[in-house]
TILO-866092 format. One record per residue: x negated, y, z negated of N, C-alpha, C in turn. Coordinates in nm, 4 decimals. Layout:
PT/n_u/n_v/n_w/ca_u/ca_v/ca_w/c_u/c_v/c_w
PT/X/Y/Z/X/Y/Z/X/Y/Z
...
! end
This chain:
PT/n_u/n_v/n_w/ca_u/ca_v/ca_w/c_u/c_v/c_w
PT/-16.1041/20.0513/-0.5444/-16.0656/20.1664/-0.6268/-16.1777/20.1965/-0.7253
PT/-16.1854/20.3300/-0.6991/-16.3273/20.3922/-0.8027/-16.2216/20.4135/-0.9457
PT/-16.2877/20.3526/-1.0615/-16.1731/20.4282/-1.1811/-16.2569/20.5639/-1.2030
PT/-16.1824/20.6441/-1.1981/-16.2139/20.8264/-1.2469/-16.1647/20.8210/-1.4046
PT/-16.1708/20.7910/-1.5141/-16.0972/20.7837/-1.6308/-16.1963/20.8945/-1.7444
PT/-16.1049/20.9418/-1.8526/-16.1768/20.9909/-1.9291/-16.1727/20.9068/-2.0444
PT/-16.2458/20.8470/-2.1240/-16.1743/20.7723/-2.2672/-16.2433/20.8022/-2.3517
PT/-16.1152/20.8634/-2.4595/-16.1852/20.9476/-2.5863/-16.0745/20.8933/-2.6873
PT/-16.0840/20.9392/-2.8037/-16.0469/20.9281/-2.9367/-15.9076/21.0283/-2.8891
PT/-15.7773/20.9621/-2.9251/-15.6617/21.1051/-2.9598/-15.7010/21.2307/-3.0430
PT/-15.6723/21.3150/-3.0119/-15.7289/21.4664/-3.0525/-15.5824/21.4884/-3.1444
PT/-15.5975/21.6505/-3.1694/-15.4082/21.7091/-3.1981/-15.4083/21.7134/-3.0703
PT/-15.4496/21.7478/-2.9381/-15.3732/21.7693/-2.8403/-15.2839/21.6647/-2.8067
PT/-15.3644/21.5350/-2.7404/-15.3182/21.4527/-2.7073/-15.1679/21.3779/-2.8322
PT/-15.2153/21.3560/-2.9389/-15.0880/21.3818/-3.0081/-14.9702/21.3392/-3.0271
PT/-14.8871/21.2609/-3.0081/-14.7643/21.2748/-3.0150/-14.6921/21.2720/-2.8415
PT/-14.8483/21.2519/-2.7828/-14.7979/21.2469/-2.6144/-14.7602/21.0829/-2.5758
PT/-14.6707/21.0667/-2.5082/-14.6324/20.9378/-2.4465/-14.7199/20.8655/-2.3775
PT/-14.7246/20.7334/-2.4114/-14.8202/20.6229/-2.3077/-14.7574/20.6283/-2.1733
PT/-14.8348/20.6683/-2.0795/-14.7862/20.6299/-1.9188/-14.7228/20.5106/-1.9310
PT/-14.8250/20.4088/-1.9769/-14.7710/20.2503/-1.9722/-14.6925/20.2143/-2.0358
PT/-14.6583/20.1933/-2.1570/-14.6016/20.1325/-2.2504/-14.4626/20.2720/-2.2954
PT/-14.5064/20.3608/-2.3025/-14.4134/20.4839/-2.2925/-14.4060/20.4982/-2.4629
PT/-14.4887/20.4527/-2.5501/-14.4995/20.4744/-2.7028/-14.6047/20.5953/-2.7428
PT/-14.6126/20.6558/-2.8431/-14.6874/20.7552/-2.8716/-14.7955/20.7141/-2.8861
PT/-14.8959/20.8316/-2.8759/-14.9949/20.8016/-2.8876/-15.0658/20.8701/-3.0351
PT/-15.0995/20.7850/-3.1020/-15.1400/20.8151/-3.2412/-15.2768/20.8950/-3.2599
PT/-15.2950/20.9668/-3.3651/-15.4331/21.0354/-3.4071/-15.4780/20.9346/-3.4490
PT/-15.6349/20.9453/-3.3172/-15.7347/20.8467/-3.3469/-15.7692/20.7238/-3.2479
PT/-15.6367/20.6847/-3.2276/-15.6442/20.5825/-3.0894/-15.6830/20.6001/-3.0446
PT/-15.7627/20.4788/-2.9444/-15.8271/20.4809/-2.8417/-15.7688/20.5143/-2.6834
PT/-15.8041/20.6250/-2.6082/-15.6687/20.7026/-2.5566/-15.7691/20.7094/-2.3814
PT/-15.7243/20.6836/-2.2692/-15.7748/20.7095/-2.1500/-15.6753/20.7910/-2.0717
PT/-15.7319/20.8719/-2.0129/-15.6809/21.0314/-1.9332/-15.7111/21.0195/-1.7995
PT/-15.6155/20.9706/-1.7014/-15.6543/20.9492/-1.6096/-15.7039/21.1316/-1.4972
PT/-15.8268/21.0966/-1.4838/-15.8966/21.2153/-1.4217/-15.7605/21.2744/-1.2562
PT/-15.7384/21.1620/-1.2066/-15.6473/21.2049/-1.0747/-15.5378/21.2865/-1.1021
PT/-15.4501/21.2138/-1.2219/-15.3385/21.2403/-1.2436/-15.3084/21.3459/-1.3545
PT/-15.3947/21.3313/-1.4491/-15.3771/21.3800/-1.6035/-15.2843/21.3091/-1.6798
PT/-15.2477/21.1881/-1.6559/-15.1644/21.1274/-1.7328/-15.2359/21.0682/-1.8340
PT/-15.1821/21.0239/-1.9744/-15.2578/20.9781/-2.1013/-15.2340/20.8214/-2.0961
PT/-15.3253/20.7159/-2.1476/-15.2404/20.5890/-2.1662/-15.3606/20.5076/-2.3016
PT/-15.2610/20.4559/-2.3949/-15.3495/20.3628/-2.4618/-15.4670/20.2739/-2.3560
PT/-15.5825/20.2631/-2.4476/-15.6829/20.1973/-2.3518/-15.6739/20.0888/-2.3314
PT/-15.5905/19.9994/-2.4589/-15.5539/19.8545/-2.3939/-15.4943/19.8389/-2.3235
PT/-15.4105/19.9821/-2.3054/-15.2534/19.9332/-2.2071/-15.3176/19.9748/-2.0860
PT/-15.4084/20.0699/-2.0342/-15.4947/20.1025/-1.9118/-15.5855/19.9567/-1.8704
PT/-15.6503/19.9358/-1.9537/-15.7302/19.7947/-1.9589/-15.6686/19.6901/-1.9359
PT/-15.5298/19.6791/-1.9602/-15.4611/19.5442/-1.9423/-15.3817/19.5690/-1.7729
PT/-15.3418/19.6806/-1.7792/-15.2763/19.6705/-1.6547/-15.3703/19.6926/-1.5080
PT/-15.5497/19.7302/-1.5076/-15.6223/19.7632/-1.4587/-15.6131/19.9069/-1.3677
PT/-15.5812/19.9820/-1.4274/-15.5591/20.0892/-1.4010/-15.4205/20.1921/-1.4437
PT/-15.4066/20.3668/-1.3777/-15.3122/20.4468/-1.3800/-15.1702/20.3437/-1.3669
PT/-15.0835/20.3662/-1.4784/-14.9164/20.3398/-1.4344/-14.8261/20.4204/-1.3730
PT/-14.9174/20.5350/-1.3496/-14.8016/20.6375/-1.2756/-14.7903/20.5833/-1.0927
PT/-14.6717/20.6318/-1.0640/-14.6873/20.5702/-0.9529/-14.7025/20.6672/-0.8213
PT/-14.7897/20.6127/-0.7491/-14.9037/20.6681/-0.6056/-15.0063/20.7498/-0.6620
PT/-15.0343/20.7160/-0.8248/-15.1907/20.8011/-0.8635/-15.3086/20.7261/-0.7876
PT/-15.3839/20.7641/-0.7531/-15.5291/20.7125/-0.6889/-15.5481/20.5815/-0.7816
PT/-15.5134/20.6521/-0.9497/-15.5985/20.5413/-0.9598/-15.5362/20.3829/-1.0173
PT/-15.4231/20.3733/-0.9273/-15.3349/20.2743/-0.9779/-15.4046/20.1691/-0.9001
PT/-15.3758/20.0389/-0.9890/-15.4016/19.9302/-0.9671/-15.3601/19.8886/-0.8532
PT/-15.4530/19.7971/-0.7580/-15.3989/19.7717/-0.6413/-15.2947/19.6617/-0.6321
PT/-15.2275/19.6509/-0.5615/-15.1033/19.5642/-0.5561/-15.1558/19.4078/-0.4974
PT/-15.1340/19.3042/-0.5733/-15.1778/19.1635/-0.5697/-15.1050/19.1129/-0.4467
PT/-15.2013/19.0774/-0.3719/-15.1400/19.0057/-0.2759/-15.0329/18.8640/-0.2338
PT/-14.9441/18.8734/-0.2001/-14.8718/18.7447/-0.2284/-14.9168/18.6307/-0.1953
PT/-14.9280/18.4993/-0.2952/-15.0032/18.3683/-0.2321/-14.9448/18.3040/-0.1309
PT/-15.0776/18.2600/-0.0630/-15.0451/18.2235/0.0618/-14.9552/18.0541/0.0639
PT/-14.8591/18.0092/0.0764/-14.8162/17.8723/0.0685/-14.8662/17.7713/0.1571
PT/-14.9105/17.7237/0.0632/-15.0122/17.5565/0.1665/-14.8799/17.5149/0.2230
PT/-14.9114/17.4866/0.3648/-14.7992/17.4272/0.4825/-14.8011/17.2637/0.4592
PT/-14.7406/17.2380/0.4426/-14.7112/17.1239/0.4459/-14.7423/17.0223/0.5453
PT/-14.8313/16.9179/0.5162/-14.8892/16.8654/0.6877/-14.7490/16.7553/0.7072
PT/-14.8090/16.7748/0.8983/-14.7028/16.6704/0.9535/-14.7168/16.5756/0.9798
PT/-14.6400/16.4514/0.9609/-14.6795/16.3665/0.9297/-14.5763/16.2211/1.0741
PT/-14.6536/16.1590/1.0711/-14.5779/16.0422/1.2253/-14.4364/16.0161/1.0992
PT/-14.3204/15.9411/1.2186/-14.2358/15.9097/1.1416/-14.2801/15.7804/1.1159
PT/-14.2019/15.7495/0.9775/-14.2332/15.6459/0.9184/-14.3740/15.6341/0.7744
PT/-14.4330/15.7580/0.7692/-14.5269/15.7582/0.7006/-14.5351/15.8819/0.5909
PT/-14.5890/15.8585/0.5015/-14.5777/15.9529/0.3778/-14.7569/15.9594/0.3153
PT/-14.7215/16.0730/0.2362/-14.8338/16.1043/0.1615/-14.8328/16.0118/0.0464
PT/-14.9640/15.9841/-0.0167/-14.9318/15.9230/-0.1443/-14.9298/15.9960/-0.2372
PT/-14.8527/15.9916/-0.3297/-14.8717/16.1120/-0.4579/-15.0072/16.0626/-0.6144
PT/-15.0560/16.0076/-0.5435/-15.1567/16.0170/-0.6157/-15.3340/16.0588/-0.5384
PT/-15.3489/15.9578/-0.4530/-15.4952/15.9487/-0.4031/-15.4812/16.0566/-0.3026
PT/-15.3351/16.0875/-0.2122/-15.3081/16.1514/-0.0568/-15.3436/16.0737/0.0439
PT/-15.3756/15.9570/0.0163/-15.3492/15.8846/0.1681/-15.2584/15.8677/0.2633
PT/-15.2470/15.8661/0.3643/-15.1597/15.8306/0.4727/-15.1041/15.7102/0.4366
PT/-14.9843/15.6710/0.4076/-14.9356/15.4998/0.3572/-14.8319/15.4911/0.4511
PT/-14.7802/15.3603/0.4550/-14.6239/15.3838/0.4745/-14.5719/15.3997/0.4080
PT/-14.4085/15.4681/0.4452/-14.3203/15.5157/0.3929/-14.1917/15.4097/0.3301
PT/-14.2555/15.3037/0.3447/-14.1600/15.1840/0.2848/-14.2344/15.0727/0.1919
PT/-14.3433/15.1040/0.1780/-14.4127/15.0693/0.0960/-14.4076/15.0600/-0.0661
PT/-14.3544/15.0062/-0.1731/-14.3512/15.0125/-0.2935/-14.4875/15.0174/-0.3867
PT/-14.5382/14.9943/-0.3191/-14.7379/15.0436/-0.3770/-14.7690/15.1030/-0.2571
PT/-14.9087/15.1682/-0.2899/-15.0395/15.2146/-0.2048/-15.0916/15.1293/-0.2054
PT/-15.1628/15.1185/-0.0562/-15.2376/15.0445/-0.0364/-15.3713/15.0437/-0.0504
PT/-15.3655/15.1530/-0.0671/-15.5506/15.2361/-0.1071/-15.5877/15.2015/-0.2419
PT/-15.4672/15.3016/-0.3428/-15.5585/15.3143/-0.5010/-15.4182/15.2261/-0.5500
PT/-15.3252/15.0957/-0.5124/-15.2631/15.0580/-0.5541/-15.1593/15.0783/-0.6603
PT/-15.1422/15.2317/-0.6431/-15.0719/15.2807/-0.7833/-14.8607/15.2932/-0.6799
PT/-14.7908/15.2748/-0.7986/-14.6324/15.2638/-0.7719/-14.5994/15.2997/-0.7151
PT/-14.5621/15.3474/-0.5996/-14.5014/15.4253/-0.5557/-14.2979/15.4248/-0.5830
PT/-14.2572/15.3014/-0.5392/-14.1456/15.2525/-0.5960/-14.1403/15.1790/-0.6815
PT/-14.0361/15.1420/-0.7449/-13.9947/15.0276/-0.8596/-13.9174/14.9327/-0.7760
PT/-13.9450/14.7754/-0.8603/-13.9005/14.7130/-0.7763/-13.6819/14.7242/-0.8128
PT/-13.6104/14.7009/-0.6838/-13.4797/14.7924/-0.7006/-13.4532/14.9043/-0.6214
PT/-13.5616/14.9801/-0.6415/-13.4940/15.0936/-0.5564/-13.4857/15.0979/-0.4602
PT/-13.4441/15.1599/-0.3642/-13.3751/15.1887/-0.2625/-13.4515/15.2921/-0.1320
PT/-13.5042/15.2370/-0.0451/-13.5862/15.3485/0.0029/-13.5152/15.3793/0.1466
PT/-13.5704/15.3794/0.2480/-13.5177/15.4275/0.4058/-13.4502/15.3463/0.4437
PT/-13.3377/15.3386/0.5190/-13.3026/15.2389/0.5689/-13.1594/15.1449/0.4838
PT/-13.1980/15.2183/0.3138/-13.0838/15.0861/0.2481/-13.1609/15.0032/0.1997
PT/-13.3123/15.0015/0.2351/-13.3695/14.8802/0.2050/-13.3971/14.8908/0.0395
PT/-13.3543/14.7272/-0.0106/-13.3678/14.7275/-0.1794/-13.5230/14.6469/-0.1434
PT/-13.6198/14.7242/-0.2689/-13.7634/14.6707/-0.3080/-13.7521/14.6075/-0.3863
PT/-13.7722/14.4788/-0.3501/-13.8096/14.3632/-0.4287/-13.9622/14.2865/-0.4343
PT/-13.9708/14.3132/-0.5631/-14.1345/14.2157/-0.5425/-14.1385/14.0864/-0.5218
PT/-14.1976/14.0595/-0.4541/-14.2836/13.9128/-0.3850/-14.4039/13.8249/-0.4654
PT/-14.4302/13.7354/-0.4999/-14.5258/13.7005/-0.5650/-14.6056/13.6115/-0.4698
PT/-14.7503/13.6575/-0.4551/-14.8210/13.6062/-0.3432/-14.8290/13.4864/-0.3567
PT/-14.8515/13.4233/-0.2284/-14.8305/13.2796/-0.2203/-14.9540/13.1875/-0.2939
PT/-14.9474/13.0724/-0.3801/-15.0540/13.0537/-0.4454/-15.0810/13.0801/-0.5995
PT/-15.0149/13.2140/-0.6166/-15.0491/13.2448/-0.7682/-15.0025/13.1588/-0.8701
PT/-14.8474/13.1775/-0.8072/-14.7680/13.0499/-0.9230/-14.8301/12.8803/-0.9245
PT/-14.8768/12.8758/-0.8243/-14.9538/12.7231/-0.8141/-15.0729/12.6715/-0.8877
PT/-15.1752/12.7935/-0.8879/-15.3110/12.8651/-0.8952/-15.2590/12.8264/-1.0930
PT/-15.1734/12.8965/-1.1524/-15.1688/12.9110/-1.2858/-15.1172/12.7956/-1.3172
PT/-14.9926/12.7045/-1.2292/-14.9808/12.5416/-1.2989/-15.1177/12.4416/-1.3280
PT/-15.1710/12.4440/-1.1638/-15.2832/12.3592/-1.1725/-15.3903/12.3815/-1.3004
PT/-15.4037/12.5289/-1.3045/-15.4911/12.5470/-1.4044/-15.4736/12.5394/-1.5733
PT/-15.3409/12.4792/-1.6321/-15.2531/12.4473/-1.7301/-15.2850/12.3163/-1.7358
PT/-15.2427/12.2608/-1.6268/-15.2041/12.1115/-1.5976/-15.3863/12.0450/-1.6162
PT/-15.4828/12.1586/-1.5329/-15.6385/12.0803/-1.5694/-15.6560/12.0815/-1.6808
PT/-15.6190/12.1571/-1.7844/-15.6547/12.1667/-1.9425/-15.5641/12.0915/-2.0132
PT/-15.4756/12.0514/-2.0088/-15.3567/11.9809/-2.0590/-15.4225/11.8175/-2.0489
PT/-15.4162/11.8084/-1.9114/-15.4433/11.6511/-1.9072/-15.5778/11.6240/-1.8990
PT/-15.6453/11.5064/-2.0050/-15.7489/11.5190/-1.9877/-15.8416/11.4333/-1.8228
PT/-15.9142/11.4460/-1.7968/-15.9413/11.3994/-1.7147/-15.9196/11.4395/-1.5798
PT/-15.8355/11.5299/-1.5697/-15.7887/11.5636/-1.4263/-15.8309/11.7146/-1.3675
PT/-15.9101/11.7821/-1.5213/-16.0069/11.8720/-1.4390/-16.0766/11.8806/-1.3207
PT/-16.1182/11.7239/-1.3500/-16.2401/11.8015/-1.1946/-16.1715/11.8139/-1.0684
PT/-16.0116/11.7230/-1.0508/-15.9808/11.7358/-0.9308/-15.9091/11.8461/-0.9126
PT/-15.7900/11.8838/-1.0424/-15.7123/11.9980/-1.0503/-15.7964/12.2197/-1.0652
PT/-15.8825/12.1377/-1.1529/-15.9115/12.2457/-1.1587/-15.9799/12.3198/-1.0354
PT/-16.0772/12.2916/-0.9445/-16.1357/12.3324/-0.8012/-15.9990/12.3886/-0.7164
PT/-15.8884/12.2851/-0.7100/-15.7521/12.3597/-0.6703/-15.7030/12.4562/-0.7584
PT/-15.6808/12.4901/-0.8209/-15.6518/12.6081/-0.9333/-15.7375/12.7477/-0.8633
PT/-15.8893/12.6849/-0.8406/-15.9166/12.8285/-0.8530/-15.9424/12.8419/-0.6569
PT/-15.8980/12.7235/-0.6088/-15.9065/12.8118/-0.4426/-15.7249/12.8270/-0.4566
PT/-15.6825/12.8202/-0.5079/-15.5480/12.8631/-0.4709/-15.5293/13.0127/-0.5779
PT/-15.5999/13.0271/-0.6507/-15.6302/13.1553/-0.7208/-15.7032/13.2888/-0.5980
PT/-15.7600/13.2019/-0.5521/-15.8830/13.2993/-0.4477/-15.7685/13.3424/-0.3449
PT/-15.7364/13.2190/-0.3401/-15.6344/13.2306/-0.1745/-15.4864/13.3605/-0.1640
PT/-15.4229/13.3565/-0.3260/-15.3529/13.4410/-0.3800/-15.4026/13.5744/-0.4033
PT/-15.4834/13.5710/-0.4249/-15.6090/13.6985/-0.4384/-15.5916/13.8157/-0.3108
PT/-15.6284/13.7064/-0.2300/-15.7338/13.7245/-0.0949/-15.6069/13.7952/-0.0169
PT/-15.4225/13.7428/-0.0287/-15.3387/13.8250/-0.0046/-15.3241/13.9157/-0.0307
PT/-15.2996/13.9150/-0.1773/-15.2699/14.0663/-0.2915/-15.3078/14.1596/-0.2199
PT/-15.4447/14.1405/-0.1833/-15.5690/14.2411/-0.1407/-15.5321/14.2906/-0.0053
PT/-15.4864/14.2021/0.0719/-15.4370/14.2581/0.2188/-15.2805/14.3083/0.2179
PT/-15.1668/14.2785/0.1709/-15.0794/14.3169/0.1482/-15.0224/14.3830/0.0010
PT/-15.0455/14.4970/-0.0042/-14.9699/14.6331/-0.1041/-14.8244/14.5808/-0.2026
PT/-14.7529/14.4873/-0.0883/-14.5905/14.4434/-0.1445/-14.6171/14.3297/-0.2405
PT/-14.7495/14.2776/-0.2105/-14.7339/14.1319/-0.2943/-14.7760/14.2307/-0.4416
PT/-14.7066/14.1149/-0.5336/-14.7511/14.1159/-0.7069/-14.8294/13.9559/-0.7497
PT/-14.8437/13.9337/-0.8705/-14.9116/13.8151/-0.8989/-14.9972/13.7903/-0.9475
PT/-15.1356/13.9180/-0.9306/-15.2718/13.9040/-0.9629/-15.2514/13.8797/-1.0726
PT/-15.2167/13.8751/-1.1638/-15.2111/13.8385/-1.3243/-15.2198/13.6793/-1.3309
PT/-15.1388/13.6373/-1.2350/-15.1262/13.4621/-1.2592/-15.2246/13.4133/-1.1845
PT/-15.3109/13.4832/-1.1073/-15.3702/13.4272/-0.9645/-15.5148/13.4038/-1.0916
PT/-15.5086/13.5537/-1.1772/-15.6287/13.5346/-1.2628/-15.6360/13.4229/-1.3456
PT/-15.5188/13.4179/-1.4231/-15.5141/13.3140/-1.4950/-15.5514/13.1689/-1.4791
PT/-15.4509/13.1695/-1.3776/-15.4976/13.0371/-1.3228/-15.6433/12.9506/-1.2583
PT/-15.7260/13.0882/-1.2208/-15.8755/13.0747/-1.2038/-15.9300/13.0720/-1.3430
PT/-15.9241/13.1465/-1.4140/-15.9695/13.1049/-1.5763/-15.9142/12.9750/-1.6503
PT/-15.7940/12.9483/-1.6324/-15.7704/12.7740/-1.6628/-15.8512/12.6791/-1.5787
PT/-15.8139/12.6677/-1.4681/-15.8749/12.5695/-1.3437/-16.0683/12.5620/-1.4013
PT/-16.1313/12.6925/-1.4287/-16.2696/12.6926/-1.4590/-16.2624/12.5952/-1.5795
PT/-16.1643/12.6380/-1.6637/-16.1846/12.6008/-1.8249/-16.1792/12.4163/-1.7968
PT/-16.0731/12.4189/-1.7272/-16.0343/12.2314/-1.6927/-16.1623/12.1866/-1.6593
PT/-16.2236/12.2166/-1.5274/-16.3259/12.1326/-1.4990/-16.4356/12.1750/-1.6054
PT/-16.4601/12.2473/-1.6859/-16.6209/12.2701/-1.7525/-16.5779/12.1273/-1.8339
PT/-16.4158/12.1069/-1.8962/-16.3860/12.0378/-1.9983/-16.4191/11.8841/-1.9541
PT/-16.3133/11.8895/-1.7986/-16.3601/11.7561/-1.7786/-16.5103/11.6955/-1.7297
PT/-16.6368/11.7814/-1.7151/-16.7362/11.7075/-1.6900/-16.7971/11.7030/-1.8120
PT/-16.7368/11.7681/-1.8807/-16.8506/11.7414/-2.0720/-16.7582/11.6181/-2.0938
PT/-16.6233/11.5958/-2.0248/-16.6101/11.4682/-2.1278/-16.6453/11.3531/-2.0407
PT/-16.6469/11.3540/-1.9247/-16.7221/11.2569/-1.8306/-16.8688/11.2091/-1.8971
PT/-16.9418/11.3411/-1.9234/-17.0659/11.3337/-1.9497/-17.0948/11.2920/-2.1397
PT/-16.9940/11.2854/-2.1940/-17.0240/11.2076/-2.3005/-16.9411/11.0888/-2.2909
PT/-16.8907/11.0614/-2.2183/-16.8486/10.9415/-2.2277/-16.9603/10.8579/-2.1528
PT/-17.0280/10.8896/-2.0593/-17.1244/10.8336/-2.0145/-17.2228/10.8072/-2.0764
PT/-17.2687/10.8724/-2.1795/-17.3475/10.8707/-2.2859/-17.3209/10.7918/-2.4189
PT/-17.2096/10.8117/-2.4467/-17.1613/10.6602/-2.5313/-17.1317/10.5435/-2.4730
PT/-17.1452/10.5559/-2.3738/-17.1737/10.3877/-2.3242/-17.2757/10.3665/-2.2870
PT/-17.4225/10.3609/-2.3201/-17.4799/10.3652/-2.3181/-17.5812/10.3883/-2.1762
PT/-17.4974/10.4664/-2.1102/-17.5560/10.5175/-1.9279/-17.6872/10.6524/-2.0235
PT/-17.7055/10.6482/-2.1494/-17.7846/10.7481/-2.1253/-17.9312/10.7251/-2.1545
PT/-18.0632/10.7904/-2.1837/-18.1523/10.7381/-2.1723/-18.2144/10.6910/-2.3232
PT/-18.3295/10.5706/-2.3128/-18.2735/10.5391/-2.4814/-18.4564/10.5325/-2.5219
! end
């Protein structure tokens, strides 16, 4: 659409004439556009805002917005869902993603089937965080406890990572940060005790 418009200052003519658009007068002085097709008058904001003539089938009316097109919805195998965060392909019974690990369910609810989600705690973690208590607690038993602490930390890990349903990483960590802490403890005290008995060099 070519705009044909005239835009001038309200005169006396114009006057006291009605906005096409808004249908309010038009005051001496306003800023006033005359559409050349039609001869209709309209405030210039109200021409400017609506992008063109308000009369209707003037040339120079605004063209009519096309309706948006609706994204189709993809199809998907049974059994599988979108994720609502990343859009991966997951399963549909899944209480995490397996991709960007974010919620999908809470543990409780109720998904296909009837089935109640319950979290699992990977195998190892709870072990992973005693041993690594138990190396710092007792003295001396770092060096053997703690090395178990942190492969049963790894080993808990190393699930999490392959299965979405397991929970745990919190204890799997822990317990690798105790198990480390046990053995650093028990070879400094090995190693000064070796040194006060005189195993060291003199």
């Amino acid at each position: 659409m070519s705009e044909s418009v005239k835009r001038m200052k309200v005169n006396k003519v114009l006057e006291g004439t009605d906005c096409g658009s808004c249908g309010a007068m038009l005051d001496f002085g306003d800023d006033a556009v005359v559409c050349e097709a039609c001869k209709s008058a309209h405030h210039a904001t109200c021409w400017d805002r609506d992008g063109g003539c308000a009369t209707e089938g003037c040339e120079n009316q605004p063209l009519k917005q096309l309706d948006p097109v609706v994204a189709q919805k993809r199809e998907l195998p049974p059994g599988k869902m979108e994720c609502p965060y990343c859009a991966k392909i997951i399963r549909d019974d899944v209480p995490r993603c397996v991709y960007c690990r974010s919620v999908i369910r809470r543990t409780g609810a109720r998904g296909r089937g009837g089935r109640t989600y319950r979290a699992r705690t990977a195998p190892g973690a709870s072990a992973a965080l005693a041993l690594g208590i138990t190396s710092i607690v007792i003295c001396g038993c770092g060096v053997i406890l703690g090395p178990l602490a942190i492969a049963k930390a790894s080993e808990a890990k190393r699930a999490i990572a392959r299965n979405p349903d397991l929970t745990g990483e919190g204890q799997a960590t822990a317990g690798m940060i105790c198990g480390i802490i046990g053995l650093v403890l028990s070879i400094l005290s090995i190693l000064i005790n070796f040194l006060t008995d005189g195993g060291g060099f003199r």
